[in-house]
C-alpha positions as CSV (number, residue, x, y, z in Angstrom):
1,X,-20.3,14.2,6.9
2,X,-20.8,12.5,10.5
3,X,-19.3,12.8,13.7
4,X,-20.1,9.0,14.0
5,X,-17.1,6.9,14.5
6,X,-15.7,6.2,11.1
7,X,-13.6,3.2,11.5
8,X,-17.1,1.5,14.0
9,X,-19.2,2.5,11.2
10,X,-16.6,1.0,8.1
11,X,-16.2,-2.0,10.3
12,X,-20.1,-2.5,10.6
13,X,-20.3,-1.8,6.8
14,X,-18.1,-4.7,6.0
15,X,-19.9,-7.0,8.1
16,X,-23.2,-6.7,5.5
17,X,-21.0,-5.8,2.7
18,X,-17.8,-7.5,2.4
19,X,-17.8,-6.9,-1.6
20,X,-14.8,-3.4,-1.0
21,X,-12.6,-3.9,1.0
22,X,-12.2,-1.5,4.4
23,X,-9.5,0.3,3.3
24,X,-12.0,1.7,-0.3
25,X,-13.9,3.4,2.1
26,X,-11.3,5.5,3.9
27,X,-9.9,5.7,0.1
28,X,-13.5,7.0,-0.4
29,X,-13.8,9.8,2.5
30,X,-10.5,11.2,1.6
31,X,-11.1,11.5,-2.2
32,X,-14.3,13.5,-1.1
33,X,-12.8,15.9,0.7
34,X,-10.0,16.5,-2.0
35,X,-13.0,17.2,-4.6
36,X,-14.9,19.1,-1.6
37,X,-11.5,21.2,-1.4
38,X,-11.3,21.7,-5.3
39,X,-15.0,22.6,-5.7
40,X,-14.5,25.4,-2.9
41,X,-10.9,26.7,-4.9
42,X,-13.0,27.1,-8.0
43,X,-15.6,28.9,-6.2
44,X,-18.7,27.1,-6.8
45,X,-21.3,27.4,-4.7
46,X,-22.4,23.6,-3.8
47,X,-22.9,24.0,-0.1
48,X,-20.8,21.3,0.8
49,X,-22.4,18.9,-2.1
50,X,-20.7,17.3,-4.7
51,X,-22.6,15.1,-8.0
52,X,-22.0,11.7,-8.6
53,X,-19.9,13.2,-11.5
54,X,-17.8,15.5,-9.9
55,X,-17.0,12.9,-7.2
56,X,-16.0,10.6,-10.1
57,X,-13.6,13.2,-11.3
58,X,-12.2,13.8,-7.8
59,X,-12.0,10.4,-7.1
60,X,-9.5,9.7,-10.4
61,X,-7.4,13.1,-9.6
62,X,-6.7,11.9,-6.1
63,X,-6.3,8.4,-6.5
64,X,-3.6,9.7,-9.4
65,X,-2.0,12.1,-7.2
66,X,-2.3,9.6,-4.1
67,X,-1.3,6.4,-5.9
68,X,0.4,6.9,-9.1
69,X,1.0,3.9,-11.7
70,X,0.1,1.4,-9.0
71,X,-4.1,3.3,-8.6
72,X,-5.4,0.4,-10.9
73,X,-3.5,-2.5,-8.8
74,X,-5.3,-0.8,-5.5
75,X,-8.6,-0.4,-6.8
76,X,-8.2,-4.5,-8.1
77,X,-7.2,-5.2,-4.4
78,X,-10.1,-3.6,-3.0
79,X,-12.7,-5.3,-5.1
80,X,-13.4,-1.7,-7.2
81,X,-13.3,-2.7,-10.8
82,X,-16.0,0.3,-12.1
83,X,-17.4,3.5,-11.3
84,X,-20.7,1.7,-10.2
85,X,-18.3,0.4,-7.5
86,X,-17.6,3.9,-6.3
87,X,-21.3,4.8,-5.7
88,X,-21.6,1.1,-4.5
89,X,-19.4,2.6,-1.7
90,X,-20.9,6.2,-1.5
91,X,-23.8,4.4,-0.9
92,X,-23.2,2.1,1.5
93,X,-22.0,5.5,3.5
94,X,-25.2,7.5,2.7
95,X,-27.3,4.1,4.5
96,X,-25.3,4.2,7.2
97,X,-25.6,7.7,8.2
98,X,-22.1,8.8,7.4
99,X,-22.8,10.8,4.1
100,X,-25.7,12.9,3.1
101,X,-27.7,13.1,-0.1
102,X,-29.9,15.2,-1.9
103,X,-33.6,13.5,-3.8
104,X,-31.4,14.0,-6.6
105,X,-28.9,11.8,-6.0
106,X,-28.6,8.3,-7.0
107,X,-26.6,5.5,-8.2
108,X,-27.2,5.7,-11.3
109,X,-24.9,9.2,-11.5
110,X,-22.0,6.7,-10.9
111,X,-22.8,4.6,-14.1
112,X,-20.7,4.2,-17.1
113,X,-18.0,7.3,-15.6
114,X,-14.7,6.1,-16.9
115,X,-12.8,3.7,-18.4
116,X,-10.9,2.0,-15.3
117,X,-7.5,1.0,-18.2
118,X,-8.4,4.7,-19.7
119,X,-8.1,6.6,-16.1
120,X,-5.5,5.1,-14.3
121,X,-3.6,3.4,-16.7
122,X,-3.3,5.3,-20.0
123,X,-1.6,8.4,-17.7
124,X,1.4,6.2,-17.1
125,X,2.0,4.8,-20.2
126,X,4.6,6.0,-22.9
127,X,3.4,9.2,-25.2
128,X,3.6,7.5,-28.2
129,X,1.2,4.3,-26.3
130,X,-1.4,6.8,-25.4
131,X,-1.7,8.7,-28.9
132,X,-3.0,5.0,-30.5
């Protein structure tokens, strides 16, 4: 990650892209450094990268631990309806210097994911709710 001012850069950010808003992208710098912390707990040897996958699955497991029942109600006020939305985001921070990428990464690694009513949702509801 940068040393650039975060908040100038998420304020410059919104000013091209007002489709998220602000607060996704701090959302979005925090859930990479829970996954970031959980890569380096399980050992692997990314070098500080994380996939478009394992981002995803960090991105659910702290926005559960962060946010509880009311993640889907968040992600609805910030605009972020999809995955795609996610690397929408990750994106945005990769053009404006405050991420890195690899030639392998792309947007496309955010398609499809998860279901939004699947991941945040279904965790919440009643056991016998989830089993149908």
């Amino acid at each position: 990650m940068s040393d650039k001012n975060f908040p100038a850069v998420v304020k410059e950010i919104y000013e091209k892209d007002s489709r998220y808003g602000k607060g996704a992208y701090y959302f979005i710098r925090e859930a990479l450094d829970h996954t970031l912390k959980n890569i380096e707990k399980e050992k692997s040897k990314t070098k500080g990268h994380v996939s478009g996958t394992q981002l995803l699955d960090g991105i659910r497991d702290y926005a559960l631990d962060r946010f509880g029942p009311m993640t889907l109600t968040l992600m609805d006020h910030w605009n972020i309806r999809q995955c795609r939305d996610f690397g929408n985001i990750v994106f945005n921070l990769v053009d404006f210097g405050i991420l890195g990428r690899t030639e392998n990464d792309s947007l496309e690694d955010f398609e499809g994911g998860y279901s939004f009513d699947e991941a945040f949702e279904l965790p919440f509801m009643p056991q016998d709710l989830q089993d149908n």
